[in-house]
C-alpha positions as protocol buffer text, in pm:
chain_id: "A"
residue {
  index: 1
  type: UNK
  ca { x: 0 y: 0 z: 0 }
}
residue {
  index: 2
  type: UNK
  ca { x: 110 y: 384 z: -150 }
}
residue {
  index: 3
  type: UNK
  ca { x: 89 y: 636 z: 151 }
}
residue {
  index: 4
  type: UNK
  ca { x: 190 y: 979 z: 13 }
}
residue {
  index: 5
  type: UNK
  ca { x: 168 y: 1290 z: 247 }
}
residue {
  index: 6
  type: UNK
  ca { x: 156 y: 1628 z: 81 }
}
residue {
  index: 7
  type: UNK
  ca { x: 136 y: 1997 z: 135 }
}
residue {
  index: 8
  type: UNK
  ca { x: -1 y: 2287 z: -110 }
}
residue {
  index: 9
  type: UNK
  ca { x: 114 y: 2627 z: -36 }
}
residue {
  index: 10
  type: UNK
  ca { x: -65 y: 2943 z: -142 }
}
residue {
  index: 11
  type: UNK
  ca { x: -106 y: 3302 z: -126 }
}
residue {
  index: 12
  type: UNK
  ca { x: -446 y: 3323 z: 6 }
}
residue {
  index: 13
  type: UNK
  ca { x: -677 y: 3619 z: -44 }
}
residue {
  index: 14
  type: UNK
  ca { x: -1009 y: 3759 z: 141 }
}
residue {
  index: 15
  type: UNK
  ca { x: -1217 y: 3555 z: -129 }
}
residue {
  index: 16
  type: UNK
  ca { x: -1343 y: 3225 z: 2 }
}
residue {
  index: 17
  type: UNK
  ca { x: -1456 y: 3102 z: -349 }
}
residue {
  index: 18
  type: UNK
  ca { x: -1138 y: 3194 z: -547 }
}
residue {
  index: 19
  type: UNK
  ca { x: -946 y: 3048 z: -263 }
}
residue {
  index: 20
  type: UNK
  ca { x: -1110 y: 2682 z: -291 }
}
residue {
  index: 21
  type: UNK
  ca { x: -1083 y: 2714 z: -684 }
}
residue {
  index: 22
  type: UNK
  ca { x: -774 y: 2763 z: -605 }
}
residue {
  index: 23
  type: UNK
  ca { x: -717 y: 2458 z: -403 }
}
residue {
  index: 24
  type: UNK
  ca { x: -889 y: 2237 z: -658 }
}
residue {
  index: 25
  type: UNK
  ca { x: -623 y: 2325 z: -914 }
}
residue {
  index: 26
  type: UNK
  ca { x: -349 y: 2195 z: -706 }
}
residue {
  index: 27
  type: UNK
  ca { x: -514 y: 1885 z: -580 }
}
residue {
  index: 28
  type: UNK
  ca { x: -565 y: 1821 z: -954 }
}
residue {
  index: 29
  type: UNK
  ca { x: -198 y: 1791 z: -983 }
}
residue {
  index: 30
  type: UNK
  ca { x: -104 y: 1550 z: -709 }
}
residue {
  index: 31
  type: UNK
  ca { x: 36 y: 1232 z: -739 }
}
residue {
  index: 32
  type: UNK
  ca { x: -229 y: 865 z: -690 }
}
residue {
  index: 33
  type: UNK
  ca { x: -153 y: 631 z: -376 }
}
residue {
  index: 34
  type: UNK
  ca { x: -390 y: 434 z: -180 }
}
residue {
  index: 35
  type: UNK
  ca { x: -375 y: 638 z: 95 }
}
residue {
  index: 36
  type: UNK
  ca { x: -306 y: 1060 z: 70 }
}
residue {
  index: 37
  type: UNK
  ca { x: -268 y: 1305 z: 339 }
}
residue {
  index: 38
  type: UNK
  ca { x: -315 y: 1652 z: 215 }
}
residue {
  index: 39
  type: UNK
  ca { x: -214 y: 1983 z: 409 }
}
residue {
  index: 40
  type: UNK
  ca { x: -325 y: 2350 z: 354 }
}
residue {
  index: 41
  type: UNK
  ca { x: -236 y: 2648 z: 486 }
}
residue {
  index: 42
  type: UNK
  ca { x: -331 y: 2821 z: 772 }
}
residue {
  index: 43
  type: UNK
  ca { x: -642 y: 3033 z: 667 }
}
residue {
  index: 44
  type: UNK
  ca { x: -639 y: 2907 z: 362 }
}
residue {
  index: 45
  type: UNK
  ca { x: -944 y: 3060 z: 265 }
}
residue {
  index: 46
  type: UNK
  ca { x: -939 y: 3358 z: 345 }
}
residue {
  index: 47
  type: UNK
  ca { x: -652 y: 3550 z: 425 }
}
residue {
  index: 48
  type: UNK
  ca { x: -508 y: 3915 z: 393 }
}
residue {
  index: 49
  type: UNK
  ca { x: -761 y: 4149 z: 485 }
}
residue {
  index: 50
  type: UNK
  ca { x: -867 y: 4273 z: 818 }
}
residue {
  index: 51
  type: UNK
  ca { x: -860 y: 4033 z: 1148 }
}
residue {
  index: 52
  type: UNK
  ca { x: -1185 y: 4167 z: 1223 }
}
residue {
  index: 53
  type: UNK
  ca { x: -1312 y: 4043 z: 859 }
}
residue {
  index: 54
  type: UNK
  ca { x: -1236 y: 3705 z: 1040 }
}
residue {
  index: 55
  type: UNK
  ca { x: -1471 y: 3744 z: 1291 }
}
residue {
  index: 56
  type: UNK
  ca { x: -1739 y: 3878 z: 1061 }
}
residue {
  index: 57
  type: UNK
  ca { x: -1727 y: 3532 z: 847 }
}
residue {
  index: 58
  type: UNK
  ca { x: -1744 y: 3341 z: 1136 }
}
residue {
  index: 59
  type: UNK
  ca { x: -2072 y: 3471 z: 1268 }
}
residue {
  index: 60
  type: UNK
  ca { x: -2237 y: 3422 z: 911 }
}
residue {
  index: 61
  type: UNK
  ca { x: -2353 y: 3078 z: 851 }
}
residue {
  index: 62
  type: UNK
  ca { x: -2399 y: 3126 z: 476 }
}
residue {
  index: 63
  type: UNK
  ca { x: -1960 y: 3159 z: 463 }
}
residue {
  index: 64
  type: UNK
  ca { x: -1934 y: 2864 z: 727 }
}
residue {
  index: 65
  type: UNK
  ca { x: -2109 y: 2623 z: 486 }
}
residue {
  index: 66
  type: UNK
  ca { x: -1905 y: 2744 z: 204 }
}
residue {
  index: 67
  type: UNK
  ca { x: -1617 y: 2689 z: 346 }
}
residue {
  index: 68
  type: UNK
  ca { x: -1669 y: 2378 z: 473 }
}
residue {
  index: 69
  type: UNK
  ca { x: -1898 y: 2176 z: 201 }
}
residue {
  index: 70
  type: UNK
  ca { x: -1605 y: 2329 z: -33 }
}
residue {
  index: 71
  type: UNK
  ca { x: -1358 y: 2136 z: 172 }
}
residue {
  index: 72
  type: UNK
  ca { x: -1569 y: 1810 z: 216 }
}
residue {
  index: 73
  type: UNK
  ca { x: -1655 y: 1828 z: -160 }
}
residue {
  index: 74
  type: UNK
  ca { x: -1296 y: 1860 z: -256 }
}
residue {
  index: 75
  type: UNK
  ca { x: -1174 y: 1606 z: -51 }
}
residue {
  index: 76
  type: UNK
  ca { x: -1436 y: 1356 z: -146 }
}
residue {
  index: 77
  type: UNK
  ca { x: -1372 y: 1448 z: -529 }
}
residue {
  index: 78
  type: UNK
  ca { x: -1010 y: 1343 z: -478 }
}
residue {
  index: 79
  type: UNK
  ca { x: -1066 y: 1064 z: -230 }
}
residue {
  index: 80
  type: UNK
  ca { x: -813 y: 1175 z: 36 }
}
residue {
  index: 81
  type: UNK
  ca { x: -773 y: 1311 z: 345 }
}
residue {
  index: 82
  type: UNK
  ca { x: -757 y: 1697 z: 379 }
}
residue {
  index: 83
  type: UNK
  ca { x: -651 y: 1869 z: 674 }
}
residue {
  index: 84
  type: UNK
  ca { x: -751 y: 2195 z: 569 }
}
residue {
  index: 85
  type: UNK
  ca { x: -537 y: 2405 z: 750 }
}
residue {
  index: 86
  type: UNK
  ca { x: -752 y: 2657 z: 917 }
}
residue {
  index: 87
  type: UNK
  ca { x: -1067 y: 2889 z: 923 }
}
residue {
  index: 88
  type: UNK
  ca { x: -1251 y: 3118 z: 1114 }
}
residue {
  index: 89
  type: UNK
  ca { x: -1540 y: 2943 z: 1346 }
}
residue {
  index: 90
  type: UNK
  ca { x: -1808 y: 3126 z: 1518 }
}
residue {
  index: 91
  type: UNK
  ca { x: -1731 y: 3066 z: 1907 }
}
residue {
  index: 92
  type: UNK
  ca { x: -2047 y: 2950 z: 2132 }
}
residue {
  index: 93
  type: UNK
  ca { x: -1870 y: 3099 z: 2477 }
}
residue {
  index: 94
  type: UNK
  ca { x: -1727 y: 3408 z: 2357 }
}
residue {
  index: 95
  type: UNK
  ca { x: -1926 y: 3589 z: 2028 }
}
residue {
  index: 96
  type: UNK
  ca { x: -1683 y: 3870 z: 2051 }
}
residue {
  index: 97
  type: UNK
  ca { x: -1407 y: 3636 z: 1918 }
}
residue {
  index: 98
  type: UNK
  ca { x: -1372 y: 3374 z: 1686 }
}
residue {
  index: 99
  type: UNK
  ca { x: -1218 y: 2992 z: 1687 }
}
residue {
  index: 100
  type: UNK
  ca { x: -890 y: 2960 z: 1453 }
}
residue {
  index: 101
  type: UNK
  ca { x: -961 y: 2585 z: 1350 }
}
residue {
  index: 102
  type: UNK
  ca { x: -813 y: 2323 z: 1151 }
}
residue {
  index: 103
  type: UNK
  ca { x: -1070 y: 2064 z: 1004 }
}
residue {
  index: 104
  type: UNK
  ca { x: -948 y: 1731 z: 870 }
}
residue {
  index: 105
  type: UNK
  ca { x: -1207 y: 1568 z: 639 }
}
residue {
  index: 106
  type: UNK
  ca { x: -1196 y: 1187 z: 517 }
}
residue {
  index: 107
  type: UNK
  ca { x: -1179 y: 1064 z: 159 }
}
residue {
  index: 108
  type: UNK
  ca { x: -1564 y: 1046 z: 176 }
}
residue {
  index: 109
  type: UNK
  ca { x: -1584 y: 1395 z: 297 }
}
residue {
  index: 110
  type: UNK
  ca { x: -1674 y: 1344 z: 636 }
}
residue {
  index: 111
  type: UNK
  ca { x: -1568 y: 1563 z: 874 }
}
residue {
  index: 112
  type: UNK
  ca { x: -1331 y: 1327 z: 1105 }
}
residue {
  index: 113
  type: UNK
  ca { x: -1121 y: 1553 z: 1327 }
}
residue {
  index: 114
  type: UNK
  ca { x: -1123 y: 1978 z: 1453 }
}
residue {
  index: 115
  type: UNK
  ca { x: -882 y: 2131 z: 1644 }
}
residue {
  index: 116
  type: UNK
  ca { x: -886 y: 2477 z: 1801 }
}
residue {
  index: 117
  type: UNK
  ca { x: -542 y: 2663 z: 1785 }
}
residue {
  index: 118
  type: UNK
  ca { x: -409 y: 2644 z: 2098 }
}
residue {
  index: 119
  type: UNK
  ca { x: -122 y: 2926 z: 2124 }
}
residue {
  index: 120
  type: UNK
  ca { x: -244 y: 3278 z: 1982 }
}
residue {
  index: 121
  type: UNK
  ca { x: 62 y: 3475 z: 1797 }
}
residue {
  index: 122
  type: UNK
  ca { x: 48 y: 3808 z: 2041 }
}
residue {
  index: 123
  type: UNK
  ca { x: 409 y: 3951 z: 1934 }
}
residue {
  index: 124
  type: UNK
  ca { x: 673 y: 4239 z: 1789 }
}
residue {
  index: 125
  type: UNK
  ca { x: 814 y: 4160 z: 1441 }
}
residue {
  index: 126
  type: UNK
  ca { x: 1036 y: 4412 z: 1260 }
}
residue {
  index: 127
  type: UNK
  ca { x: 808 y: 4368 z: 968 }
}
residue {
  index: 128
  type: UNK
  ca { x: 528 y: 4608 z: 816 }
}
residue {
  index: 129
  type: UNK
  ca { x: 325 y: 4474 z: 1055 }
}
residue {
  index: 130
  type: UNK
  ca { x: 534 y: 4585 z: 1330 }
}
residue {
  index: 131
  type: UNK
  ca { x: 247 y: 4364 z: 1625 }
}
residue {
  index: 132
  type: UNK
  ca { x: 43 y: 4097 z: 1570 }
}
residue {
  index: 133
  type: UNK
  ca { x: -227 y: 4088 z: 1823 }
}
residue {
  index: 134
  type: UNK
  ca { x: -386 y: 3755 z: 1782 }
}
residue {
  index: 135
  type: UNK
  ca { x: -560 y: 3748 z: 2084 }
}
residue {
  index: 136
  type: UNK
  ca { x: -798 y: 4041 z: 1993 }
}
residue {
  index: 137
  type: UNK
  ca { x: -1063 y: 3853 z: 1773 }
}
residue {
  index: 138
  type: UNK
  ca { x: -923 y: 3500 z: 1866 }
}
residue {
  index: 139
  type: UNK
  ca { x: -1015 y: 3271 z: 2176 }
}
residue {
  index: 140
  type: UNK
  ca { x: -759 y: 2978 z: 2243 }
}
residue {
  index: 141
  type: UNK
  ca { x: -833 y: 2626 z: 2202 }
}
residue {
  index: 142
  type: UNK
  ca { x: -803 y: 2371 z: 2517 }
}
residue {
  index: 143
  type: UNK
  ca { x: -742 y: 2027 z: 2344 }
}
residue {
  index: 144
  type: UNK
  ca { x: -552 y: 1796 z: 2182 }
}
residue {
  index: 145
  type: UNK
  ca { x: -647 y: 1654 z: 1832 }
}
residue {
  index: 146
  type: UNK
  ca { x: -503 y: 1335 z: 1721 }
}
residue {
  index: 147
  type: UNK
  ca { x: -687 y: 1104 z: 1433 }
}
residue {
  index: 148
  type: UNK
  ca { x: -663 y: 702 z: 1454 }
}
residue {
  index: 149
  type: UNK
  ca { x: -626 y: 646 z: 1048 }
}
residue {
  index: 150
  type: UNK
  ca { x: -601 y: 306 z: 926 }
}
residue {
  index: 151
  type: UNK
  ca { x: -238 y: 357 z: 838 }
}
residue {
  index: 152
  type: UNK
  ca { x: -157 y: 629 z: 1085 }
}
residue {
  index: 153
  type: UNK
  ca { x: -211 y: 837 z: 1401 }
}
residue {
  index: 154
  type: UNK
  ca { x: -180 y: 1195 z: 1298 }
}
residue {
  index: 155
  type: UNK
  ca { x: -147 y: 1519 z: 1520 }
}
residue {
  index: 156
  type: UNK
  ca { x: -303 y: 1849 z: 1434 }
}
residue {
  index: 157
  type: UNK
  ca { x: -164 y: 2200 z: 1502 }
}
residue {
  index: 158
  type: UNK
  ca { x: -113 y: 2535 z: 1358 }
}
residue {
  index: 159
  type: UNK
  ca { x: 129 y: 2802 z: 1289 }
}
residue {
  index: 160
  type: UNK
  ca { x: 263 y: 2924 z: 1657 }
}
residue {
  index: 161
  type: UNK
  ca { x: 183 y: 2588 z: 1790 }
}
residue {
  index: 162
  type: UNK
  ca { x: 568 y: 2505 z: 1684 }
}
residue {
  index: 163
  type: UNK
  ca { x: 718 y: 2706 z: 1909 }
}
residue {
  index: 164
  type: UNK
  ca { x: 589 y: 2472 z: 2188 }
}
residue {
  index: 165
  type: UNK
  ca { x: 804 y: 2181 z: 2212 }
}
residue {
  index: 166
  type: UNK
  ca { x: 526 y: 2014 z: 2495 }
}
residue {
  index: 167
  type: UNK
  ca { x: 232 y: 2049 z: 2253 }
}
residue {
  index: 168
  type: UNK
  ca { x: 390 y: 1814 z: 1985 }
}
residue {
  index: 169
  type: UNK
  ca { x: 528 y: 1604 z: 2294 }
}
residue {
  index: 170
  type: UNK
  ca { x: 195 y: 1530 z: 2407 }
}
residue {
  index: 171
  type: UNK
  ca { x: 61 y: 1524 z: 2035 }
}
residue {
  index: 172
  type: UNK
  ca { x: 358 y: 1181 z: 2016 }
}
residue {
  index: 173
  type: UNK
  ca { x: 324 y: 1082 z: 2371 }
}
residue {
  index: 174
  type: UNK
  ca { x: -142 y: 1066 z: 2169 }
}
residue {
  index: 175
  type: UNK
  ca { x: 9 y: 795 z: 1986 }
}
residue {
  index: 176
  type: UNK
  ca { x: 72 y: 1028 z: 1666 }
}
residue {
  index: 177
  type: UNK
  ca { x: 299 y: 932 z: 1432 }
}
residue {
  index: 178
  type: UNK
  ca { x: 289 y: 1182 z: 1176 }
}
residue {
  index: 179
  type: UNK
  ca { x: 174 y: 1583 z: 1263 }
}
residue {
  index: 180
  type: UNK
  ca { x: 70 y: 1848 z: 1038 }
}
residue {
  index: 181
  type: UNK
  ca { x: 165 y: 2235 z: 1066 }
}
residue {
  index: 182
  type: UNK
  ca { x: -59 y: 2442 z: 860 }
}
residue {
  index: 183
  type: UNK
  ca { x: 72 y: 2776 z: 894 }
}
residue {
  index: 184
  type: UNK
  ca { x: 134 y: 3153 z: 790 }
}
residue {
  index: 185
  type: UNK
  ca { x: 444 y: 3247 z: 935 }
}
residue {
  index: 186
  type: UNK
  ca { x: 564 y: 3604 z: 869 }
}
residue {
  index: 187
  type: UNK
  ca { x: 811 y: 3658 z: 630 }
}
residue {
  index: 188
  type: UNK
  ca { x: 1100 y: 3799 z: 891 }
}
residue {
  index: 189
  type: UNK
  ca { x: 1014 y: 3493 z: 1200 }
}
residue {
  index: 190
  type: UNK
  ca { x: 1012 y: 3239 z: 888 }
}
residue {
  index: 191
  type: UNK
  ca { x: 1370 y: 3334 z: 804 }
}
residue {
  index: 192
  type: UNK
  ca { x: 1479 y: 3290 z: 1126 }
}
residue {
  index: 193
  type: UNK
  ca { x: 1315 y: 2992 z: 1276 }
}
residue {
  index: 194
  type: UNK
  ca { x: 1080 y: 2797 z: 1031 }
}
residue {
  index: 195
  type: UNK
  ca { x: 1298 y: 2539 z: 937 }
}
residue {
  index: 196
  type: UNK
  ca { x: 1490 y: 2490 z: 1289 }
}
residue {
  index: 197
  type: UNK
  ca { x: 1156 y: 2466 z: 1437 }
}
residue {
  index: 198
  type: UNK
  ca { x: 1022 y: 2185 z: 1224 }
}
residue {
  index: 199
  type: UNK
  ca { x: 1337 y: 1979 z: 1209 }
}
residue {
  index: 200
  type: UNK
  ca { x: 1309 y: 1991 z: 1575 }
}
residue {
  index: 201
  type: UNK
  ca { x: 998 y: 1879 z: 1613 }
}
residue {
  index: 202
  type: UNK
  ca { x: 1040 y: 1597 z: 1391 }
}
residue {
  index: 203
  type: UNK
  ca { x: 1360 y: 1460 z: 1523 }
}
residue {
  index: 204
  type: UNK
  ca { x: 1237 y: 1518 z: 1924 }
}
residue {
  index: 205
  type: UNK
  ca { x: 926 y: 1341 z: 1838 }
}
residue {
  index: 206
  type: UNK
  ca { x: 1074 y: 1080 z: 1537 }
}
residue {
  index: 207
  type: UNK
  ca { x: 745 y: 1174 z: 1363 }
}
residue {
  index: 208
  type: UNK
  ca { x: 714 y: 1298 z: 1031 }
}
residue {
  index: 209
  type: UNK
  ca { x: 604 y: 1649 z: 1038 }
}
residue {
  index: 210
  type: UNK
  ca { x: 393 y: 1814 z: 692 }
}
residue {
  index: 211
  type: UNK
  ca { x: 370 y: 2184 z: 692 }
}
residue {
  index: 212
  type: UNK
  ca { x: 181 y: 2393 z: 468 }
}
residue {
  index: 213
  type: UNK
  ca { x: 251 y: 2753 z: 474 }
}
residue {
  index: 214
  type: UNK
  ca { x: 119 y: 3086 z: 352 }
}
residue {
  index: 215
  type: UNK
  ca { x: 394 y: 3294 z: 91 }
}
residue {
  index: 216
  type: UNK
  ca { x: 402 y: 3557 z: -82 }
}
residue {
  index: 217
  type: UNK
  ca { x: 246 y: 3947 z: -19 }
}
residue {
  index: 218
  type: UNK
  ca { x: -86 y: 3978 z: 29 }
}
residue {
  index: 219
  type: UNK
  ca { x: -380 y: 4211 z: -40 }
}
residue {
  index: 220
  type: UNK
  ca { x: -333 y: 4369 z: 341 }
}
residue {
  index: 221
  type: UNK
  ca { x: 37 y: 4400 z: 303 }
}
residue {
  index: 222
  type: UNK
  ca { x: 132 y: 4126 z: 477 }
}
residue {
  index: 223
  type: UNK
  ca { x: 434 y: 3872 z: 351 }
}
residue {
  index: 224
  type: UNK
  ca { x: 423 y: 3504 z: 472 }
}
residue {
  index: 225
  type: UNK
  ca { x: 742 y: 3272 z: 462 }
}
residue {
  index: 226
  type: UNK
  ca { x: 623 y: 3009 z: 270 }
}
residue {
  index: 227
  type: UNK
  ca { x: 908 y: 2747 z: 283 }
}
residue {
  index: 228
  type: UNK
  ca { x: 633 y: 2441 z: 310 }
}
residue {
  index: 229
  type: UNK
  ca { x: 819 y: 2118 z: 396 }
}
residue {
  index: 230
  type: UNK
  ca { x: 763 y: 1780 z: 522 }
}
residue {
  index: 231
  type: UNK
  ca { x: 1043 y: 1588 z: 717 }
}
residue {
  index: 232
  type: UNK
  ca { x: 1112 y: 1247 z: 781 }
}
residue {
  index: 233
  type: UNK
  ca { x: 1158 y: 1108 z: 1159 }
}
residue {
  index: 234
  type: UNK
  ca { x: 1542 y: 1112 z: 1126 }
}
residue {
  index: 235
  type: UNK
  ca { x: 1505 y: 1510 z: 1046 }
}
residue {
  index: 236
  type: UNK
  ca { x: 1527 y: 1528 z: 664 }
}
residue {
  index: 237
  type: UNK
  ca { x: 1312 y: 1766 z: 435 }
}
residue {
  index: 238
  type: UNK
  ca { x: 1214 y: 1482 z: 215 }
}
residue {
  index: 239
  type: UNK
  ca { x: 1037 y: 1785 z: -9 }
}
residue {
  index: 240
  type: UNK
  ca { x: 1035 y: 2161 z: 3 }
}
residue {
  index: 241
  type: UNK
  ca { x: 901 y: 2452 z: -186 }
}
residue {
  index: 242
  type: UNK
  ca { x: 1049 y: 2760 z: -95 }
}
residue {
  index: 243
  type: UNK
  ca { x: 849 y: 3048 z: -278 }
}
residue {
  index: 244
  type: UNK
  ca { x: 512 y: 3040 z: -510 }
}
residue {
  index: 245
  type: UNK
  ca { x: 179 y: 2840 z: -500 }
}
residue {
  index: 246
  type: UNK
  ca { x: 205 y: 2471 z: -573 }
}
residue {
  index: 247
  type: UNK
  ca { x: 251 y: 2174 z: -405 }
}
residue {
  index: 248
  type: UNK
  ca { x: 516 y: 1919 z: -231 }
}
residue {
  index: 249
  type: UNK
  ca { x: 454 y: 1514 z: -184 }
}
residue {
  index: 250
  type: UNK
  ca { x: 644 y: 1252 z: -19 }
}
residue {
  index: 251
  type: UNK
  ca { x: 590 y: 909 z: 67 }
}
residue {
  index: 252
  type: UNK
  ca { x: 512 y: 774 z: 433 }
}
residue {
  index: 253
  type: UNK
  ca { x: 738 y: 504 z: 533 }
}
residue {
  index: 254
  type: UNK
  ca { x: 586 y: 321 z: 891 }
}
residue {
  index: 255
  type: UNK
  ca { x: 906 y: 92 z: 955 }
}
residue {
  index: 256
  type: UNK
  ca { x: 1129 y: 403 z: 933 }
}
residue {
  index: 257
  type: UNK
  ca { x: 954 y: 533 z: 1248 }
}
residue {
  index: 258
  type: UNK
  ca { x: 977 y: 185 z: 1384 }
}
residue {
  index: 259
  type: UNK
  ca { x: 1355 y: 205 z: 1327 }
}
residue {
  index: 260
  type: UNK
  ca { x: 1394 y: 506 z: 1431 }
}
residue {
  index: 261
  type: UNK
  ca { x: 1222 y: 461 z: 1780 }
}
residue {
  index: 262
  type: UNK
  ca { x: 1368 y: 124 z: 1845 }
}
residue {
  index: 263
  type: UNK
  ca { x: 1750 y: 280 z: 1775 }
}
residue {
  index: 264
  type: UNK
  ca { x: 1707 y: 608 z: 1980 }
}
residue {
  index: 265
  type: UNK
  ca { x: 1438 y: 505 z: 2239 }
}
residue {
  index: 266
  type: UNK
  ca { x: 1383 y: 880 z: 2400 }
}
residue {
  index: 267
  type: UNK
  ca { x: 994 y: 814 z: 2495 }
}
residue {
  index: 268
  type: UNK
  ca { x: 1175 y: 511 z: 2739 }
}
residue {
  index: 269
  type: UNK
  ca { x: 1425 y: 726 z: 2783 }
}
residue {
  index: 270
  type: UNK
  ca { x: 1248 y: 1061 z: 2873 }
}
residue {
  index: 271
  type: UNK
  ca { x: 1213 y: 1110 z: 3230 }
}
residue {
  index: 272
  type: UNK
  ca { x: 1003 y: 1399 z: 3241 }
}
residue {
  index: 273
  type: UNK
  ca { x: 641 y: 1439 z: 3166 }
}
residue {
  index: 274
  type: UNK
  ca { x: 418 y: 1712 z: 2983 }
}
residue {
  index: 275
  type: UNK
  ca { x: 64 y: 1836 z: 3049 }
}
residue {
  index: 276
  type: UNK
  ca { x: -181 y: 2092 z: 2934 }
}
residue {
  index: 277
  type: UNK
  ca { x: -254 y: 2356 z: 3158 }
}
residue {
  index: 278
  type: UNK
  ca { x: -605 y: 2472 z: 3156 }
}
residue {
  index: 279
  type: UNK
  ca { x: -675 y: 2851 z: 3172 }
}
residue {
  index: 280
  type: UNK
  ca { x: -977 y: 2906 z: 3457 }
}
């Protein structure tokens, strides 16, 4: 059995229907297997107008549907699974923000697995920018998301997640074996840290890690790294695309993380242990 994991980058705009068009043209160009993991950006549909525009979608149930019977539809046209990096979901507990959330859809376009981003990006970047303030329209998620695939345990996070070795500790320590980083990182942070970051992850963890970034400039101003990669267990980019829109596929390998635990043990070996902490 083929199991190919694969990441399309893009330079999203503030158009939900151009954005999934899109998205169709690139999953048009990926390569069969049995079994296909596919990662998008974070907000990959819609990204680089105002964070309040955010908000605004995800109060309107007519743009929820969109978005997600797009996503369902496409994954269920191309029979794989799609973690579809993120969008905007209205928030029952807090209407004055909104719920950054990755969905992951099955080959028969169920909806299988959500997670809420977990670590808001509240920072200084010497960018155009100059602050990102996160926080302001989005409320954190609490929980762990980890899908039991036939093949595969997978992990789900996004974008500032990586920073956080404990969150992809606890993602591995799940059971996942492979863990997906949909993402927008900013063009001057991406430079710096992008690649670092995942390699980390992916050799700390011996999972393989698929990240699917934002690049380019955007309507708003904004420029996004790009750089989308996905690394082996051992800490190899098995496939990168540093600039554009298009996509990146490698194939998933099981006994390598088998080999790769049973040589360098560190979950025996790791005498320390990681939990969530819960904000009252």
């Amino acid at each position: 059995m083929t199991v190919k994991l694969s990441a399309i980058q893009l330079c999203s705009v503030p158009d939900i229907k151009a954005n999934l068009a899109k998205i169709e043209q690139q999953l048009a160009q990926l390569p069969q297997a049995d079994e296909h993991i596919v990662v998008l950006p974070e907000c990959c549909l819609f990204f680089g107008g105002k964070d309040r525009q955010q908000l605004t979608i995800a109060s309107q149930e007519k743009s929820i549907s969109q978005m997600q019977e797009g996503l369902s539809s496409l994954a269920k046209r191309f029979s794989l699974y799609l973690v579809a990096g993120s969008i905007p979901v209205a928030n029952s507990v807090d209407t004055d923000k909104f719920a950054n959330t990755c969905l992951m859809f099955a080959p028969n376009g169920e909806l299988l697995l959500h997670y809420q981003k977990i670590h808001l990006f509240d920072v200084e970047v010497e960018d155009s920018e100059k602050n990102y303030l996160e926080s302001r329209y989005t409320s954190p998620g609490k929980d762990l998301a980890v899908a039991d695939l036939p093949f595969a345990k997978l992990g789900l996070s996004i974008c500032y997640d990586l920073r956080f070795p404990e969150l992809y500790r606890s993602l591995t320590v799940c059971g996942a074996d492979i863990i997906t980083v949909p993402a927008a990182f900013t063009r001057v942070t991406g430079k710096a840290h992008w690649q670092a970051l995942l390699q980390a992850r992916a050799i700390e963890n011996q999972v393989y890690i698929v990240a699917a970034g934002q690049e380019g400039r955007h309507e708003n101003g904004r420029e996004t790294w790009g750089h989308s990669m996905i690394i082996s267990p051992w800490g190899e980019i098995l496939a990168q695309l540093p600039s554009g829109i298009g996509c990146i596929s490698a194939d998933y390998d099981a006994e390598l993380i088998k080999q790769v635990r049973n040589n360098i043990p560190v979950a025996k070996h790791n005498r320390f242990k990681t939990e969530l902490i819960h904000d009252e």
